[in-house]
Wavefront OBJ file of the C-alpha trace (Angstrom):
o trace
v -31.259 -31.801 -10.216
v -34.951 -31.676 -10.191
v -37.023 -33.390 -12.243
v -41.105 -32.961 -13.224
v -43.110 -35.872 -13.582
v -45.979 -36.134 -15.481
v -48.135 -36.094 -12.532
v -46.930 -32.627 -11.097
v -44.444 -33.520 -8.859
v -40.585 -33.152 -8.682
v -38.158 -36.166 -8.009
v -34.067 -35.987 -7.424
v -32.140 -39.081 -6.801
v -34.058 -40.806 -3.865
v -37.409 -39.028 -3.646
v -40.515 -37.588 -4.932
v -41.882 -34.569 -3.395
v -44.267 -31.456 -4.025
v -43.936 -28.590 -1.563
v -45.968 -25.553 -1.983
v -46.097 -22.920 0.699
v -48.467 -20.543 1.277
v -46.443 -17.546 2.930
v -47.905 -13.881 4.200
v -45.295 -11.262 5.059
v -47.168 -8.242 7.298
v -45.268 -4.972 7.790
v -44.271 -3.838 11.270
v -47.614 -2.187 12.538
v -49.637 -3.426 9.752
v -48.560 0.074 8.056
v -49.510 1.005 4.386
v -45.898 1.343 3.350
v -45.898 -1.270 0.049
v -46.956 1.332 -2.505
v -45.410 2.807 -5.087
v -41.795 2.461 -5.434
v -41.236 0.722 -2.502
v -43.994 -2.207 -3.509
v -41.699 -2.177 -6.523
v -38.474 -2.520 -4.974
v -39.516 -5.416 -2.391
v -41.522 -7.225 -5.334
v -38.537 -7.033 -7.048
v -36.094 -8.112 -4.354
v -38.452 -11.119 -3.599
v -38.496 -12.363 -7.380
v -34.149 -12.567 -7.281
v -34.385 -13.981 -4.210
v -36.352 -16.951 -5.125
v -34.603 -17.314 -8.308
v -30.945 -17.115 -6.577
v -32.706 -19.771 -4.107
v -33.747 -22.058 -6.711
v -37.238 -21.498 -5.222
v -40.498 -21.568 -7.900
v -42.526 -18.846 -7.306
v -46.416 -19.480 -8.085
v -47.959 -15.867 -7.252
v -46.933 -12.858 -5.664
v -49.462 -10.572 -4.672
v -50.740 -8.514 -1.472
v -51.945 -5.289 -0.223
v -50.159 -2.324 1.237
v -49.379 -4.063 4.297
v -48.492 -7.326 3.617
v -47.398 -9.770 0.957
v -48.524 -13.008 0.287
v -46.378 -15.547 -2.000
v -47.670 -19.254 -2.739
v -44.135 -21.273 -3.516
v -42.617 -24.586 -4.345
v -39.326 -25.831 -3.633
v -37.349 -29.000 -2.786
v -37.036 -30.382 0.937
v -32.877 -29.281 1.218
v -34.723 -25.773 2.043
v -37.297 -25.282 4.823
v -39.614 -22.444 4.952
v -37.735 -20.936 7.786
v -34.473 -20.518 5.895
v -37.025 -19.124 2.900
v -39.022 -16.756 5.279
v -35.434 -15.826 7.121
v -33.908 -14.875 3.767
v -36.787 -12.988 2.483
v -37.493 -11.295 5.390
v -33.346 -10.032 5.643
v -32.810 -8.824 2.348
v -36.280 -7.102 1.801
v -36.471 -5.232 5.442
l 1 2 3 4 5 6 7 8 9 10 11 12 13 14 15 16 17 18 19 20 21 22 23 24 25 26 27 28 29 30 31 32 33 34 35 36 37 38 39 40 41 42 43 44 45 46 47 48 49 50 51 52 53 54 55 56 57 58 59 60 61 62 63 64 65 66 67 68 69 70 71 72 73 74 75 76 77 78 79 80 81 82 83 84 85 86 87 88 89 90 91
């Protein structure tokens, strides 16, 4: 279980820790396609995901052909298992 100190970070048992990434997801081509329902639906997808993950998210925002999400989690998850997960269930 994670815990907030007063300064802003997060401790468990053994450690204190405050990981933010900064993470940009571009779609294939750099097409326009995150509009409309579809921005929706992945914006959506992203939000469970992170919550199912245990993963804070900070801001979620982008254009039509890319997203970018600013994040904080704990070190049992590396951004590669995030970016993997994300990038699965929103294709």
């Amino acid at each position: 279980m994670r815990k907030l100190t007063k300064d802003g970070y997060y401790t468990n048992n053994h450690s204190c820790f405050l990981l933010q990434y900064h993470m940009i997801f571009v779609t294939k081509f750099r097409a326009p396609a995150l509009t409309g329902a579809v921005k929706d639906h992945v914006y959506s997808t992203i939000r469970k995901t992170m919550e199912e993950k245990n993963v804070i998210l900070n801001e979620l925002n982008g254009e039509p052909d890319h997203v970018h999400l600013l994040i904080t989690c704990g070190p049992e998850l590396s951004p590669l298992e995030i970016a993997n997960v994300l990038k699965t269930r929103s294709a």
